[in-house]
N, C-alpha and C positions, 0 to 999 in steps of 0.2 A: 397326548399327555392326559392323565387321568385329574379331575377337576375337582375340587370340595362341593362346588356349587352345580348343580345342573340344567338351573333355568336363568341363563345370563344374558346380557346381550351382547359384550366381546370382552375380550381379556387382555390387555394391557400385561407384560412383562416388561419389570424395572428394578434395575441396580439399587442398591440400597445399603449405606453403610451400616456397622454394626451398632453403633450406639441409636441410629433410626432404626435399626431391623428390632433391637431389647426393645423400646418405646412402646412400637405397634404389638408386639407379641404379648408385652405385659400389659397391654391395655393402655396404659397410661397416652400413649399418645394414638389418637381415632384422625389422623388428618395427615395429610401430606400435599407440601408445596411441588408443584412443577410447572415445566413448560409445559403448553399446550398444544405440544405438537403430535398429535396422537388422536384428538376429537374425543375426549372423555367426554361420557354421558352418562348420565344417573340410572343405573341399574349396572353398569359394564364392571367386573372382576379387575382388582391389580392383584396381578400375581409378583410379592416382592421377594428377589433373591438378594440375599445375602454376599456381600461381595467385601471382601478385604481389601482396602487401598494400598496397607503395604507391603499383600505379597502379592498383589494385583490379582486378586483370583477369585471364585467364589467359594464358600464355604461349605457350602452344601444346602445351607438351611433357607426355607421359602418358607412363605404363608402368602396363605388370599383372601382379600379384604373385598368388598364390593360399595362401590360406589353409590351412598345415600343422597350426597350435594356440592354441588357445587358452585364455589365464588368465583366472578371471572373479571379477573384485573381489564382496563384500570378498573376499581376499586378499590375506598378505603384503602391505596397507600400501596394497595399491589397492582406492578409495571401489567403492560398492556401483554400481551402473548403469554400470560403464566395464571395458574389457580390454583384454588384449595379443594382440595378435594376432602368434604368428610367420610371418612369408611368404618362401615360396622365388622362384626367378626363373624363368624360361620360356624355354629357348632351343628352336628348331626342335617346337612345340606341344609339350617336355617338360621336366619338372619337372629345375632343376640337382641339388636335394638327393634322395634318396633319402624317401620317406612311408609306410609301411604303416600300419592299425591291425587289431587281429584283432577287434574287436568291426565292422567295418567289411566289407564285401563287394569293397571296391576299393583300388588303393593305385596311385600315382605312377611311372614308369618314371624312371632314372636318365637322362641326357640325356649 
C-alpha cells in the first residue's frame, strides 16, 4: 500500500463513519476517541477508511492522519483501555501543524 507519509512509525487502519470521516477531512475535527487496543504512539499513521453502516461497506474514501498525542484514560473522565488521539494532516509528505518533543529524537517539519 502506497503511503502519504514516508517516515512513520506504524500505521494503524480504522473504520470510520461518515460524519467522523467529513469532520477529520475538513479539518474541523484533529482527534479521535478509541480503544486502545492497537499500542498507538505518537508519531504512528491512522489510516481512516470510510465505511457506511447502512450498506455495511466501505466507501472508497481514506485519509491519514498521524499521530501528534496522546491522552490515556482513566483520565479526565475517559474509561481505562481507550484515548484521544490528537492528529495533524499531511500535505506534500509534511506534517500541517508544527510536532516536537525534547524527550524524542525527531520532530515534524512545518509544511
Amino acid at each position: 500500500m502506497q503511503h502519504l507519509l514516508t517516515n512513520y512509525y506504524e500505521t494503524h487502519t480504522l473504520k470510520t463513519w461518515p460524519e467522523f470521516y467529513k469532520g477529520i477531512v475538513s479539518g474541523v475535527k484533529t482527534f479521535e476517541l478509541r480503544k486502545n487496543d492497537r499500542n498507538f504512539q505518537v508519531g504512528d499513521v491512522v489510516k481512516l477508511d470510510e465505511w457506511d453502516p447502512k450498506k455495511k461497506d466501505y466507501t472508497g474514501r481514506w485519509t491519514e492522519r498521524i499521530i501528534t498525542d496522546i491522552l490515556t484514560g482513566p483520565a479526565f473522565g475517559l474509561q481505562k483501555d481507550y484515548v484521544i488521539l490528537s492528529l495533524a494532516s499531511v500535505v506534500n509528505n509534511e506534517l500541517v501543524a508544527y510536532q516536537a518533543n525534547a524527550d524524542e529524537e525527531w520532530e515534524f517539519k512545518v509544511a
